[in-house]
C-alpha positions as CSV (number, residue, x, y, z in Angstrom):
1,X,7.9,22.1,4.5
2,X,6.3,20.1,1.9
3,X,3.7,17.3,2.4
4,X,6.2,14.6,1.1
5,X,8.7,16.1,3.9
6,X,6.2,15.8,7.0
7,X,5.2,12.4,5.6
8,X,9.0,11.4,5.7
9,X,10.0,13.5,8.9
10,X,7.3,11.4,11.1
11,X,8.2,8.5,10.0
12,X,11.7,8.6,10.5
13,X,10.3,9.4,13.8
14,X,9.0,6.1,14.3
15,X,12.1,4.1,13.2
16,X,14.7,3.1,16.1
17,X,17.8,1.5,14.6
18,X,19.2,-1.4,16.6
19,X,22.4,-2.9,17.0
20,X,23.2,-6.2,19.1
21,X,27.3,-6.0,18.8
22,X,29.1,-9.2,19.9
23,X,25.8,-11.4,20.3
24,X,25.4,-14.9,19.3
25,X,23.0,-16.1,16.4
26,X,20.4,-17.3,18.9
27,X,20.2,-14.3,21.7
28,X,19.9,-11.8,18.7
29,X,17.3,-14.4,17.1
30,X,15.7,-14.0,20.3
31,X,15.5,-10.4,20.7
32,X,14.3,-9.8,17.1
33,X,11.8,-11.9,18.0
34,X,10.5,-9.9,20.7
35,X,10.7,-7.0,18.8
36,X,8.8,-8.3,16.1
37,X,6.0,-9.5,17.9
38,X,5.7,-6.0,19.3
39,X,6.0,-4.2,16.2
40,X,4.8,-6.5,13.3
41,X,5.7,-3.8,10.8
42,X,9.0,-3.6,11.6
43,X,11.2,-3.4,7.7
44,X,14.3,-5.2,8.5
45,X,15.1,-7.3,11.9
46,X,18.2,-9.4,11.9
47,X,20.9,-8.7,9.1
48,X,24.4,-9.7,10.7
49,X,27.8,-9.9,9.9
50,X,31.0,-11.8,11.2
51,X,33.2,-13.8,13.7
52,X,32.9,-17.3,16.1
53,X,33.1,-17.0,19.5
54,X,35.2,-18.9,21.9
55,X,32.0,-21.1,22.4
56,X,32.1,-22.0,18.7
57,X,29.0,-20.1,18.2
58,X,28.7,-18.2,15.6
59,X,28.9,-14.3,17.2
60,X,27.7,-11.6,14.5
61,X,26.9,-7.8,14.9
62,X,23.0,-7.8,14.2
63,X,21.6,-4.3,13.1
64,X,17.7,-3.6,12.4
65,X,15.3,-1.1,12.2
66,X,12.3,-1.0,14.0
67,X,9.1,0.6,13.2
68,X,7.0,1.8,16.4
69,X,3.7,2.7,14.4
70,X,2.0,-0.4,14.9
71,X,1.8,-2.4,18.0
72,X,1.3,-6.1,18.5
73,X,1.1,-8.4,21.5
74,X,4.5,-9.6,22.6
75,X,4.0,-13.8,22.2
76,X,7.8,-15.1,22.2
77,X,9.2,-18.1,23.5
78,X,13.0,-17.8,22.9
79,X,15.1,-16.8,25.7
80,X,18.7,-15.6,25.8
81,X,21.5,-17.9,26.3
82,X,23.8,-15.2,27.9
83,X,23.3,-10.8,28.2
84,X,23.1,-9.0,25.6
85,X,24.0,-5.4,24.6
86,X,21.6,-3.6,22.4
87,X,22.0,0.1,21.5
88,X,19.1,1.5,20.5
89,X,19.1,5.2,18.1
90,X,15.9,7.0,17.3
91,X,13.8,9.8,18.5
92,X,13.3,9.8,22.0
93,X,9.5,8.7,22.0
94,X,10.1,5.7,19.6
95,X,13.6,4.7,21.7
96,X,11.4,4.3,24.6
97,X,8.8,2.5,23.2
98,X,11.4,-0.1,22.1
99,X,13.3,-0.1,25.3
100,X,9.8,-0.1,27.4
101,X,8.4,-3.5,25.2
102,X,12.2,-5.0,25.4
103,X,11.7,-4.4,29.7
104,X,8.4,-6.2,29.4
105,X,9.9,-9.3,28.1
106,X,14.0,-8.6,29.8
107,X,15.6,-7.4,32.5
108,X,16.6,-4.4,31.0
109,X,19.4,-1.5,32.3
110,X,19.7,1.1,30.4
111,X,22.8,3.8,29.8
112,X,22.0,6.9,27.8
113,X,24.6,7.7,25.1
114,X,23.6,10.8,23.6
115,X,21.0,12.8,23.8
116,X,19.4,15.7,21.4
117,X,16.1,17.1,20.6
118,X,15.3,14.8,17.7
119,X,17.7,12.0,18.6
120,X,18.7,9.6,21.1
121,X,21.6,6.9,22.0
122,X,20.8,4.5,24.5
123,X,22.8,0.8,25.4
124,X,20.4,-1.3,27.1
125,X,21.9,-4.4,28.7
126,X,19.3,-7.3,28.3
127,X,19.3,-10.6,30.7
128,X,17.0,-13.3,30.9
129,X,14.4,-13.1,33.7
């Protein structure tokens, strides 16, 4: 394996893609927040796509990836409005890095989805404290 190959292999071990399905504008503001606080060098947080909710809020299916190389101190003030679902994919140290800073922040339950050597699926369900 080349240098270029190990360089790429760990980092892809330090990215955990996210998804927030059916979540308003302001919970998924909120838990990108969170996660970029933890992880300041995190390369995209937030991009969304469709759909109002029967609230009138707009409801959008937020995806980003988070980068667990470099830590920061969690310093958020937005809160959830309602549970969220977030399902988390990544290897299994960098998944539980971002479900561990998530469950210092949110009561967090989580349901593993699939599991592998070099890959795991887990839905965490996030409330408010």
């Amino acid at each position: 394996m080349s240098t270029e190959q190990t360089g790429q292999t760990k980092e892809g071990a330090c990215l955990v893609e996210i998804e927030l399905p059916h979540c308003t504008a302001s919970d998924a503001a909120a838990v990108f927040a969170v996660l970029r606080s933890a992880f300041p060098e995190s390369p995209e947080l937030g991009n969304g796509g469709g759909g109002t909710g029967t609230d009138g809020e707009q409801r959008k299916f937020w995806v980003g990836t988070v980068d667990v190389r470099t830590h920061g101190e969690v310093e958020c003030t937005l809160e959830l409005g309602e549970p969220v679902e977030a399902d988390l994919s990544g290897g299994p140290d960098a998944v539980r890095q971002v479900q561990d800073a998530l469950a210092g922040f949110y009561d967090v339950t989580a349901e593993p989805r699939i599991s592998g050597d070099q890959e795991v699926e887990v839905r965490l369900k996030l409330a408010q404290r």
